[in-house]
C-alpha positions in Angstrom: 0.0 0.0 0.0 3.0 2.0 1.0 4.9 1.4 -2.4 1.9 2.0 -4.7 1.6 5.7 -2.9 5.2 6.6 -3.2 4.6 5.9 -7.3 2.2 8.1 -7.3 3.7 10.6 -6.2 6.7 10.1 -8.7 4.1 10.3 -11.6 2.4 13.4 -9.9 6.1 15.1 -9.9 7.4 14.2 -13.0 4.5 15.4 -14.6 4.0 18.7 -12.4 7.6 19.3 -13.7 7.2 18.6 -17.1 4.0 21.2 -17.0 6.1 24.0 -15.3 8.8 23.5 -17.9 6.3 23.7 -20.9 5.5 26.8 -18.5 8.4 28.2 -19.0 9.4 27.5 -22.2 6.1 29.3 -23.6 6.8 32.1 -21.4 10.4 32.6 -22.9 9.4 32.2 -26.5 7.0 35.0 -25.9 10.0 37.1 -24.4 12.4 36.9 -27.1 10.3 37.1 -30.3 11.8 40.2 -31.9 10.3 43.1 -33.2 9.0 43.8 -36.6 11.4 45.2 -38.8 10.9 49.2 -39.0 9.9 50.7 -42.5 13.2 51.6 -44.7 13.5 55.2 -46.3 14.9 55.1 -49.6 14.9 57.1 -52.7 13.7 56.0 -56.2 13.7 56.6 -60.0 11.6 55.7 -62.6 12.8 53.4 -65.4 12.9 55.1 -68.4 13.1 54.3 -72.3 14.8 56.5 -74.7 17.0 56.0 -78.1 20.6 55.2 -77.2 24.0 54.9 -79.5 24.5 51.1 -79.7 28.6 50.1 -79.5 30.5 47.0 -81.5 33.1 46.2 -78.7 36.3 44.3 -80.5 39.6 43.1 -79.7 42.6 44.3 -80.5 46.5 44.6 -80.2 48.2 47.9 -80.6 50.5 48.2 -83.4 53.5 50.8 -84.9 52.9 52.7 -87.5 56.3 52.0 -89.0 58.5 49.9 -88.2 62.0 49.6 -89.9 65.4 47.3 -89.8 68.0 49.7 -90.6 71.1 48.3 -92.2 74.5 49.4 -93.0 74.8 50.0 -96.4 79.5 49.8 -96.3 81.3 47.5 -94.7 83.3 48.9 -91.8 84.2 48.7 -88.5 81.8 50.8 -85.6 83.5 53.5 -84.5 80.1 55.2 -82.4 76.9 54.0 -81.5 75.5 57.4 -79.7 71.8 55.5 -79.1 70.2 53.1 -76.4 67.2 51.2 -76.9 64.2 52.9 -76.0 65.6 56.8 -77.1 63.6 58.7 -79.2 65.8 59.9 -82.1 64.5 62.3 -85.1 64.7 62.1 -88.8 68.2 61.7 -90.2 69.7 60.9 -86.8 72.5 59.2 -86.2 72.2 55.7 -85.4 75.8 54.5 -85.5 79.1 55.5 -87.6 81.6 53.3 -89.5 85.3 54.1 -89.9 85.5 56.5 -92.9 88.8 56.5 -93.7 89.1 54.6 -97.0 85.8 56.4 -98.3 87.4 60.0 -97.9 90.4 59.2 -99.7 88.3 57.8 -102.6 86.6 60.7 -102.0 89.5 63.2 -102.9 91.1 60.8 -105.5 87.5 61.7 -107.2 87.5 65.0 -106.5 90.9 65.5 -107.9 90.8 63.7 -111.4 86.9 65.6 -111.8 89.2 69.0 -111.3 91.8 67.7 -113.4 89.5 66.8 -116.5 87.5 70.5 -115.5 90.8 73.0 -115.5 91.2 71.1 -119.2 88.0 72.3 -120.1 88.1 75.9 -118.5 84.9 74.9 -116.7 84.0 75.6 -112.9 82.6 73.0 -110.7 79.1 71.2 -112.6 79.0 74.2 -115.2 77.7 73.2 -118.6 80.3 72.6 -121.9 80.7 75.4 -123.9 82.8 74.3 -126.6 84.0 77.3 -128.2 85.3 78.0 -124.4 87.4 75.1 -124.2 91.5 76.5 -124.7 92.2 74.2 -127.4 89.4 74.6 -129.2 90.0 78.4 -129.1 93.4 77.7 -130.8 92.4 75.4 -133.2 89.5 78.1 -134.2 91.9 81.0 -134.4 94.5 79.1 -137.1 91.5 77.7 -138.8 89.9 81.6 -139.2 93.6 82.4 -140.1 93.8 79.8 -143.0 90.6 81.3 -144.3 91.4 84.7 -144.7 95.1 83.7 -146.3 93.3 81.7 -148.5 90.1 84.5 -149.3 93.0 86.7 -149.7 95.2 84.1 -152.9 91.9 83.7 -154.7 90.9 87.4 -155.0 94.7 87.5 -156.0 94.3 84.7 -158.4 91.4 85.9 -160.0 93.8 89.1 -160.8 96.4 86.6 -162.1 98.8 87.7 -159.1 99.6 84.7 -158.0 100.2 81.0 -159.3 97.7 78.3 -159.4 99.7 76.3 -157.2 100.2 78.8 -154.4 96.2 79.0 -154.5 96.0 75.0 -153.5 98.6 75.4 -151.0 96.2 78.3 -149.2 93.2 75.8 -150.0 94.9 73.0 -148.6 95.9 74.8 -145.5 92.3 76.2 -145.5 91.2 72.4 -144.9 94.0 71.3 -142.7 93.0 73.8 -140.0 89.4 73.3 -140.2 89.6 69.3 -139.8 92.1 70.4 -136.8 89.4 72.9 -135.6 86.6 70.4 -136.1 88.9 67.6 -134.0 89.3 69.8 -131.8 85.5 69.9 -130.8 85.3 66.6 -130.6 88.0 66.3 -128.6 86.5 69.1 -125.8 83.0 66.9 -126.2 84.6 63.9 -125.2 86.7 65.3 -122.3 83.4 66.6 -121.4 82.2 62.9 -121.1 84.8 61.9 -119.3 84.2 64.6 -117.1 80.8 63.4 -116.3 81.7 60.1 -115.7 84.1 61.8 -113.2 81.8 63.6 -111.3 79.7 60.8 -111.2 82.1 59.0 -109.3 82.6 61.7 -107.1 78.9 61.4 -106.0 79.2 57.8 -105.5 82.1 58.5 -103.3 80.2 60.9 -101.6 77.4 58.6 -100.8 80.0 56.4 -99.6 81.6 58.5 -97.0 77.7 59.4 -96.3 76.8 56.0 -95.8 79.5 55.3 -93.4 76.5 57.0 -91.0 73.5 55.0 -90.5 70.9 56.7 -90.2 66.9 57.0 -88.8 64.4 56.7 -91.6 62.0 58.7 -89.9 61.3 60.0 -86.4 60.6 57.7 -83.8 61.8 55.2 -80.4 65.2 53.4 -81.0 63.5 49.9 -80.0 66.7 47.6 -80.5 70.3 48.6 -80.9 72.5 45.4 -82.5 75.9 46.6 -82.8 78.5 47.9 -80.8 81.6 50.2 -81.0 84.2 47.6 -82.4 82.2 45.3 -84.5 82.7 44.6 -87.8 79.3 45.2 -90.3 79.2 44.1 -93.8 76.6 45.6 -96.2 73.0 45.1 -95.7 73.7 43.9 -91.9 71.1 45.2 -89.3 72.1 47.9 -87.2 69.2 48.9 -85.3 65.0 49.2 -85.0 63.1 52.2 -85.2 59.5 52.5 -85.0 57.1 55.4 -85.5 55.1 55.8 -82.3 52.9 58.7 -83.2 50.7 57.8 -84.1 49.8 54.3 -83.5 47.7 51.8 -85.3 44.9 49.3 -83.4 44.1 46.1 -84.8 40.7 45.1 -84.0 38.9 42.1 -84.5 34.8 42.7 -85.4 32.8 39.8 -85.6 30.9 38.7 -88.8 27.4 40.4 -87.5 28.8 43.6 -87.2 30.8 44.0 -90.6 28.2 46.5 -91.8 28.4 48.4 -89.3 32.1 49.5 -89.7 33.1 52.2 -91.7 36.3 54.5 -92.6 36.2 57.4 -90.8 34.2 55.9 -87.8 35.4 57.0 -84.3 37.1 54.4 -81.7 37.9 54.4 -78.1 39.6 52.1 -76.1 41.0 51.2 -73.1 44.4 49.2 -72.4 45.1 47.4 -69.2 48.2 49.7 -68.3 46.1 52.6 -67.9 42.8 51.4 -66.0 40.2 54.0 -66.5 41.6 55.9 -69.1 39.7 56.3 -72.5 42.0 56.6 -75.9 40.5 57.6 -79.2 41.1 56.8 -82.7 39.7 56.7 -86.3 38.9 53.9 -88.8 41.6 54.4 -91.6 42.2 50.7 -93.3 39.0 47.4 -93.4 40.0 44.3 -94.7 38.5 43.6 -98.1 38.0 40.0 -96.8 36.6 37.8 -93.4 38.9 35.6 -91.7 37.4 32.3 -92.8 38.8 30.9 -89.6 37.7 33.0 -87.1 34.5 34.5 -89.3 36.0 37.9 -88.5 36.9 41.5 -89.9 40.2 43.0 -89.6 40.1 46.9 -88.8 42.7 49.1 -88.5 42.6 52.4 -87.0 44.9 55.2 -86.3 45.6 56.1 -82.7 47.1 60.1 -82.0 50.3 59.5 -79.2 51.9 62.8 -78.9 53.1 61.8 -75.1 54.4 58.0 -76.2 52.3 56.8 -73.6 50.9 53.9 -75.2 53.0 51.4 -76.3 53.0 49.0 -79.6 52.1 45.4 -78.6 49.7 46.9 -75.7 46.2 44.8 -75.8 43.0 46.8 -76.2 39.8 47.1 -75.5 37.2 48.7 -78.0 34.4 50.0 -78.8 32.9 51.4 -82.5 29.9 53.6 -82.5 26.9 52.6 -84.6 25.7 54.7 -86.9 21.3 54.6 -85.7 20.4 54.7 -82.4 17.9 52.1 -80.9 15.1 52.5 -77.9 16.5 50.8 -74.5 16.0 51.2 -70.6 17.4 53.3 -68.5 18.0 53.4 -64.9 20.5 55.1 -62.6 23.5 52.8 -62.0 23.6 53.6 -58.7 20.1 51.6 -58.5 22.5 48.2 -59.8 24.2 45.5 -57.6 26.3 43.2 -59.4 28.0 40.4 -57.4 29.3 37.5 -58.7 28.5 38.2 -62.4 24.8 38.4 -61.4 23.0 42.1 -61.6 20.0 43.0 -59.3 17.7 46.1 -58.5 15.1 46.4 -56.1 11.6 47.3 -57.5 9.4 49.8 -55.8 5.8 48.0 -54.9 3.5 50.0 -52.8 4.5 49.6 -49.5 7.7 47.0 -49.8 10.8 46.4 -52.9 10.9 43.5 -54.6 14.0 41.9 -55.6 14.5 41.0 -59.1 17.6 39.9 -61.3 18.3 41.6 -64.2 20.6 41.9 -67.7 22.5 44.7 -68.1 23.3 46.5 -71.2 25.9 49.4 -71.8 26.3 52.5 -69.6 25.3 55.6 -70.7 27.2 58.2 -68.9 24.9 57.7 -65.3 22.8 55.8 -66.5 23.0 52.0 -67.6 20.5 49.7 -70.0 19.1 47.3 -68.3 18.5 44.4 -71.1 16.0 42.3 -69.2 14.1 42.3 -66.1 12.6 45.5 -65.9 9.3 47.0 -67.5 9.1 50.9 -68.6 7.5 52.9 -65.9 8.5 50.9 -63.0 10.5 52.1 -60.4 13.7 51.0 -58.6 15.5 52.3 -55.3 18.3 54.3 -55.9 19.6 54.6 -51.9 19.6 52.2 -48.3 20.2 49.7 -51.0 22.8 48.1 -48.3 19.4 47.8 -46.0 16.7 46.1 -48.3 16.2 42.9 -48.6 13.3 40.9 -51.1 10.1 42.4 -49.3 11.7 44.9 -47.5 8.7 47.3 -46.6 10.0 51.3 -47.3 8.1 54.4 -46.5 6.3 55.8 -48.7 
């Protein structure tokens, strides 16, 4: 009787416990239930449609405009090399110098025969022939005017029956001997003239021999290698250096197949290169290939790139973009109203009393604004501020 009382009272506790604890834990629930979440104040634009300029974005590597081996053009040894790679060198500049010594004495031996042949001819430095200038020919001309008048002079005398018949021949004779001497005589002064031009042609090849001892720059640009040094020994036609025009520049761009008639010469470019984050460069369209790459369904397009500062560099990769010519409706929202993260864009929509969020395609910026491709219906609104705070069904003030 005893035992069965004492299990009663065991269940009676255990179960008076187990109704306090369900006590209490009802009663803390209801303490620590938190608040509902207090309205968020945010700002909001409306989504708007309007005509924008569409963009081809391409591909492309940065090219010279010129780029140039430059070669000795006489065998020598360097005697100065007054460049580095990487300096900027004008027009005719000197690029390195070979030993001149054997050139400037072909030089004068040149010089001096094309005076020698000249003084012959009483002619000055690359005047013209005159032959009736030329000494001999003077000389030859005198005795042959001479001749003449002795021989004018016998046959108005024979006529009178001064003199014999045979003194009249002699004069004749003479006559003819001087003009044959005379005449020889200008063919003479005419062929020293020839040889004369031959000589001062080989003074102007020695000329451009002693010149070519000096390499020099094509045109102006950036020294980008230097291959020789004071010492070594070049041969015609060896490489001396590269030079390459660096203002301006030329960008290679690749445009894909749908876009080919959208490209035109004269269309403006910009682009941005990875050395300079941030920074917009401009160009024009100056050369289209006449064909597609048939491997890579592709256009070639060149265009040409103002670099008065050298900051960009040939071989630099770019980023482009080519204006089309129509513009084409799109919406428009502030970008500030975007979140991207991960790849993956988002706005909050404005609905009554809460936002809604909804993931969306972007499009291309225009200035503030940016396109949004998908997702979003003209005349809706999205928040433009607490975007930090909102979450999907977020309720705002209105």
């Amino acid at each position: 009787m005893n035992r069965r009382i004492v299990v009663v009272g065991l269940g009676a506790l255990v179960a008076s416990g187990a109704l306090g604890f369900a006590a209490c834990s009802t009663g803390n629930a209801k303490a620590t239930e938190p608040p509902p979440a207090a309205a968020v104040e945010i700002s909001s634009a409306a989504v708007v449609e309007q005509p924008i300029a569409r963009f081809v974005r391409a591909t492309g590597t940065l090219m010279a405009e010129d780029q140039a081996d430059v070669a000795a053009e006489t065998a020598g040894r360097v005697v100065a090399t007054p460049i580095e790679r990487g300096s900027r060198i004008a027009e005719g500049g000197e690029l390195a110098r070979v030993v001149a010594t054997e050139t400037n004495a072909q030089l004068k031996e040149a010089e001096a025969n094309a005076a020698q042949i000249e003084a012959r001819l009483g002619l000055s430095s690359d005047a013209a022939l005159d032959v009736n200038n030329v000494p001999e020919v003077q000389t030859a001309k005198a005795s042959y005017e001479l001749a003449q008048g002795e021989f004018n002079r016998i046959k108005s005398l024979l006529d009178q029956r001064v003199v014999s018949q045979s003194e009249y021949d002699q004069r004749r004779t003479q006559m003819e001997a001087t003009r044959q001497q005379y005449e020889a005589a200008k063919n003479g002064a005419a062929q020293q003239y020839q040889s004369l031009q031959a000589a001062r042609a080989r003074v102007a090849l020695a000329r451009k021999a002693v010149s070519d001892t000096v390499v020099r720059a094509p045109f102006s640009g950036v020294v980008a290698e230097r291959l020789v040094s004071v010492g070594d020994y070049v041969t015609k036609g060896m490489k001396v250096a590269v030079v390459v025009r660096v203002n301006p520049l030329r960008v290679m761009l690749t445009i894909p197949e749908q876009f080919v008639s959208t490209v035109s010469v004269g269309q403006p470019v910009d682009f941005e290169v990875d050395a300079y984050a941030g920074r917009r460069f401009t160009g024009t369209v100056k050369y289209i290939s006449p064909a597609l790459q048939a491997d890579r369904r592709s256009l070639t397009v060149e265009a040409v790139v103002p670099n008065p500062g050298g900051d960009l560099k040939p071989g630099l990769f770019a980023t482009a973009r080519l204006e089309q010519s129509t513009k084409t409706p799109g919406l428009l929202v502030p970008s500030g109203a975007v979140q991207t993260a991960a790849g993956t864009s988002r706005v909050f929509v404005v609905m009554n009393d809460h936002v809604e969020e909804r993931i969306v395609v972007t499009g291309q910026a225009v200035g503030d604004l940016v396109e949004i491709a998908k997702g979003l219906a003209p005349g809706e609104k999205v928040a433009t501020s607490n975007l930090g705070k909102l979450n999907d069904g977020t309720k705002i003030k209105s």
